[in-house]
N, C-alpha and C positions, 0 to 999 in steps of 0.2 A: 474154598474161596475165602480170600480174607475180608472181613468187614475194612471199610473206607475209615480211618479214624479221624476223626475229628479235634482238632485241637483246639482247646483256649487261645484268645491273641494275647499276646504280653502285655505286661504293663507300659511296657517303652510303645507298643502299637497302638493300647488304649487312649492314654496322651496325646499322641500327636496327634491320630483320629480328633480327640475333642480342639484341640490348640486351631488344628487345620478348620472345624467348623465355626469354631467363634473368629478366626480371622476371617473369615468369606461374610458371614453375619455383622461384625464389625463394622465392615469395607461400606454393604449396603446400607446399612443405621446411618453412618456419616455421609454418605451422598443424598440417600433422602430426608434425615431427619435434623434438618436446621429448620427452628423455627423464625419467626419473625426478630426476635432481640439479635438472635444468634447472628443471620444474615448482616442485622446492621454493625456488628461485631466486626465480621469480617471485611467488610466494608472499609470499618475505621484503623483497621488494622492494614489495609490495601493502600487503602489513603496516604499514612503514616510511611509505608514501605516505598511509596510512590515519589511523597514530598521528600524524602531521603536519598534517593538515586537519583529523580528527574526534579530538579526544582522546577517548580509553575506548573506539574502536571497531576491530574488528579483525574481517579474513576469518575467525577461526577463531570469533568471536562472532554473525558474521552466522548468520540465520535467522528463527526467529519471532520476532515482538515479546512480549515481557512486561510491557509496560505500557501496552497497550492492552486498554480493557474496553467492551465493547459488547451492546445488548442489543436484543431487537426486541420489543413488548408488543402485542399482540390487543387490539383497541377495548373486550373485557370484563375485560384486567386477564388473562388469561393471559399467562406466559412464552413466549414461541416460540424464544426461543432466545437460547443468548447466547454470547458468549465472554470473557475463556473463560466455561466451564460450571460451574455454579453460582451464578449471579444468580439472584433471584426477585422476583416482581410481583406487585401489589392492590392493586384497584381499592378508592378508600376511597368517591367519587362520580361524579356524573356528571360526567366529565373530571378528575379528578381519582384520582392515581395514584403508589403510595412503590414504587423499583426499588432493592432492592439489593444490592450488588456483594460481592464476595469479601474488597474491598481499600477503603481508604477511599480520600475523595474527598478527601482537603487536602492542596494544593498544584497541583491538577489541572484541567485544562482542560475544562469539560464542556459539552456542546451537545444540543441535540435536536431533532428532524424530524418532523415528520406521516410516517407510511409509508403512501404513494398507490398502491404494490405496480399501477403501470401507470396510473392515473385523476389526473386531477388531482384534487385536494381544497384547497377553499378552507378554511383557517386559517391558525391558527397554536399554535405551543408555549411552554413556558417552563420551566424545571428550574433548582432552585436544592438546597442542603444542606439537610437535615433535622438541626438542631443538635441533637436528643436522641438522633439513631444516625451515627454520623459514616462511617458506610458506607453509609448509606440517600440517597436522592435524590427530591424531590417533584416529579412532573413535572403540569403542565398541559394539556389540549387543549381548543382552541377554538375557534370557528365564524367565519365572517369578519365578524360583530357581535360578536365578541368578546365569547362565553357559553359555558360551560363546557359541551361537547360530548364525547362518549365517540369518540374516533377511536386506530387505531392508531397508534402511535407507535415512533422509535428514540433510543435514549438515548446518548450515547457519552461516553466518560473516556480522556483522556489524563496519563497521570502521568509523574512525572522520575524 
C-alpha cells in the first residue's frame, strides 16, 4: 500500500492564502472601525462631493421633501389623504373636482392619475389651475368615451 503524501503548499499558495485573509479582515476594520473624527471626516468629505454635483444640497438637509404635495380624492369628492396635511376636496359634478393645497401651484409640475387602488379602470384625468385661487386645482375624471365620470383620483405638485 502506498502511504498518502503529503505535500508542502507553494509559496505562490502561501501568499495568496495570507493577501486573501487580510483583505476579508481589511474589508471588516473599515466597516466597523470609524471612530468619531473619522465619521465627521466623511461627512465633510460627502458634503463637499454633494455641494459639487447638487448645488443647495447637503447630508445635513437630506430628509423629507418639502415640496412635494400630494393628494388622494374618494370618487365622491372626499379627501383621503394628503400630504402634507392639509389639502381639501369637492366634488363640484359628476367628474368634476377643485383640490386644494396648502401652497400654490405657480411654477409647479402638476399631474394626476385615476387611483385603481388594485383594478384596472379605464379612463383617464386632467388638472389644470383654477385662476381665481392660485392654490386651488380643477381636476377632471373620465370614462374611456371620454365623459365625465365620478372616479377616484390622485393629484400630485411638484414645486422648486
Amino acid at each position: 500500500m502506498h502511504k498518502a503524501r503529503v505535500r508542502r503548499p507553494s509559496a505562490a499558495l502561501v501568499v495568496a492564502v495570507i493577501a486573501l485573509v487580510f483583505a476579508v479582515a481589511g474589508t471588516a476594520v473599515a466597516v466597523v472601525g470609524l471612530n468619531g473624527r473619522e465619521k465627521k471626516q466623511v461627512k465633510k468629505i460627502a458634503n463637499k462631493r454633494i455641494a459639487k454635483e447638487a448645488p443647495g444640497l447637503s447630508v445635513a438637509t437630506a430628509g423629507k421633501a418639502s415640496n412635494i404635495f400630494s393628494a388622494q380624492v374618494a370618487a365622491n369628492g372626499t379627501m383621503l389623504g394628503s400630504v402634507p396635511t392639509g389639502a381639501s376636496s369637492k366634488r363640484l359634478s359628476a367628474g368634476v373636482y377643485d383640490v386644494t393645497f396648502t401652497r400654490g401651484y405657480s411654477g409647479c409640475l402638476i399631474s394626476s392619475n385615476l387611483a385603481t387602488q388594485g383594478t384596472v379602470v379605464a379612463g383617464e384625468t386632467d388638472v389644470g389651475p383654477e385662476p381665481a385661487n392660485p392654490k386651488q386645482l380643477g381636476v377632471g375624471t373620465y370614462n374611456s368615451a371620454g365623459v365625465f365620470t365620478d372616479h377616484a383620483f390622485y393629484v400630485q405638485m411638484i414645486c422648486p
